[in-house]
N, C-alpha and C positions, 0 to 999 in steps of 0.2 A: 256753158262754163266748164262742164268737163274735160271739155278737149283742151283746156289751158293748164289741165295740171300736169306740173312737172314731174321727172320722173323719181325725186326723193322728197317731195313734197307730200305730206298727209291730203289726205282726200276729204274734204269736207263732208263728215257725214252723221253727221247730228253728234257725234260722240263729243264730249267736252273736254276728255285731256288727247292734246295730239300727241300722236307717234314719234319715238324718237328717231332723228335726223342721223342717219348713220351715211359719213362722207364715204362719196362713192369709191374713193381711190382707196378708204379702207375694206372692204368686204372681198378684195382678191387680196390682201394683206394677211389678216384673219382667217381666212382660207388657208392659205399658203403655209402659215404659222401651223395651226393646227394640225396639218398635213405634213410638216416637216417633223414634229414631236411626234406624231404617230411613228413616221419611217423611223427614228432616232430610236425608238421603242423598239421596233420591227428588228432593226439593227443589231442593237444590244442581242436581242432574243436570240438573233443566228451567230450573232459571235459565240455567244455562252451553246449553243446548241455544235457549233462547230469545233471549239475548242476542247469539250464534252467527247464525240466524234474522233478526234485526234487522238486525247489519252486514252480512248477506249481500244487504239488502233496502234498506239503504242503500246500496249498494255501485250493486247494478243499477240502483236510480234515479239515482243519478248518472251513472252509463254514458248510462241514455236519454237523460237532459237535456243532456250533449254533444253524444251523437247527433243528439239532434233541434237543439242550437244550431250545429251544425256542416253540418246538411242546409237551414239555412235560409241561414246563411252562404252557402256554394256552389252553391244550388240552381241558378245561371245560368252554373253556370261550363262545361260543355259546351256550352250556345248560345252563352255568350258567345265560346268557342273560334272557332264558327262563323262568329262574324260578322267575326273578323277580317281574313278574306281580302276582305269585301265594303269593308270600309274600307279595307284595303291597296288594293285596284279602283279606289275614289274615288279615293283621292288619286293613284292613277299619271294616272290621266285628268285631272287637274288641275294634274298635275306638267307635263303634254307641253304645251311651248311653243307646236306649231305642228300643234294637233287638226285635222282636218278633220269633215266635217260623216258620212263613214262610217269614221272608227276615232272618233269619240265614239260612233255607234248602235253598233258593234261591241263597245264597251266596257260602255257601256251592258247590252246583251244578255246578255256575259256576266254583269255585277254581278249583273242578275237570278236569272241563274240559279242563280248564288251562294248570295244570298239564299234561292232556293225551296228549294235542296236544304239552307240553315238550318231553314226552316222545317219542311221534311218530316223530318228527326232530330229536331227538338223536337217530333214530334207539332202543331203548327201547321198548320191548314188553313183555306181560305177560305170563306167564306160568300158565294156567288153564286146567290142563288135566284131569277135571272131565269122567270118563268112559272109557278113552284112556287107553294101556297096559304099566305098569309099567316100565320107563326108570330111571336104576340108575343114567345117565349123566343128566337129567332135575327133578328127582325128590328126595323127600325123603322120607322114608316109617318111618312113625311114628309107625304104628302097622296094624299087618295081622286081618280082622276080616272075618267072614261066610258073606257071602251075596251072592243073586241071580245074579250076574254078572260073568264072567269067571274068575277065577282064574291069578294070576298076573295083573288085572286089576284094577283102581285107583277107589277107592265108594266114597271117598268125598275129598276134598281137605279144608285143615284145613289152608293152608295161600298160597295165591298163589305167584309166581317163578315170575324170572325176569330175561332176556335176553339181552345184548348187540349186536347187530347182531349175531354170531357163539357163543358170549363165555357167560356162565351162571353165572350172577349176584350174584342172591337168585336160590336154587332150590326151588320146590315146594314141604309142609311139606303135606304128603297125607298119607291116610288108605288104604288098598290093601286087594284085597280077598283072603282069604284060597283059596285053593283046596277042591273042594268038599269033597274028598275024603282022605284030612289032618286028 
């Protein structure tokens, strides 16, 4: 008699309350149900975790894009610092009624040095490449002349260059030797 029981039928087995009868077409139902509320759950979670994500991601783009409106802003405001003392220099030297011709070089002197030591916090240095070989990235050749030096190399420099760390200011406006054999 075993082999005749069906496959949602209780199994006779001395117990006295039988099992309940769950239709077959419901248990992939129920399933299904179950497993759809879970992903719905799952869902929810990634939306809220994505959209979380999002304004975190707008948030920081906003931050760089002050950042960097804010670094362009001020990018000169420590040279600018600098150079105020060389301007305050001028004008006291402009202010003195009755300069002579050694407290103006005096004055002078110091503005300079003012200036250099602006220039040396900003990274700022000169381009003097008196006798060095002729580079088109730092100079500019105003004209080839004959001279005793090698060929493609700098005989005088007519206004000298100016550098930002890597990147070239001013180049330097210089005269460059022929070829001896030009």
């Amino acid at each position: 008699m075993a082999d005749d029981v069906k496959p949602n039928e209780p199994a006779e087995t001395g117990s006295a309350a039988p099992e309940a009868v769950v239709p077959e077409a419901a248990l992939p139902f129920q399933a299904n149900e179950e497993r759809i509320i879970e992903l719905e759950a799952e869902l929810a979670r990634a939306k809220e975790d994505f959209l979380r994500a999002k304004a975190e991601t707008d948030n920081t783009r906003r931050r760089a894009q002050t950042d960097i409106a804010n670094a362009h802003k001020y990018a000169s405001e420590n040279f600018a610092e600098s150079l105020v003392p060389v301007k305050d220099s001028l004008e006291a030297a402009l202010a003195d009624a009755n300069p002579t011709l050694e407290t103006l070089k005096s004055g002078v002197e110091l503005t300079l040095k003012q200036l250099v030591a602006a220039f040396e916090r900003a990274k700022v240095t000169e381009l003097n490449p008196a006798g060095a070989k002729f580079d088109p990235k730092f100079h500019q050749a105003i004209s080839m002349v004959e001279a005793e030096v090698p060929a493609n190399h700098v005989v005088s420099v007519l206004q000298k260059g100016y550098q930002i760390h890597d990147r070239v200011l001013r180049p330097a406006l210089v005269t460059v030797a022929k070829g001896r054999d030009a």
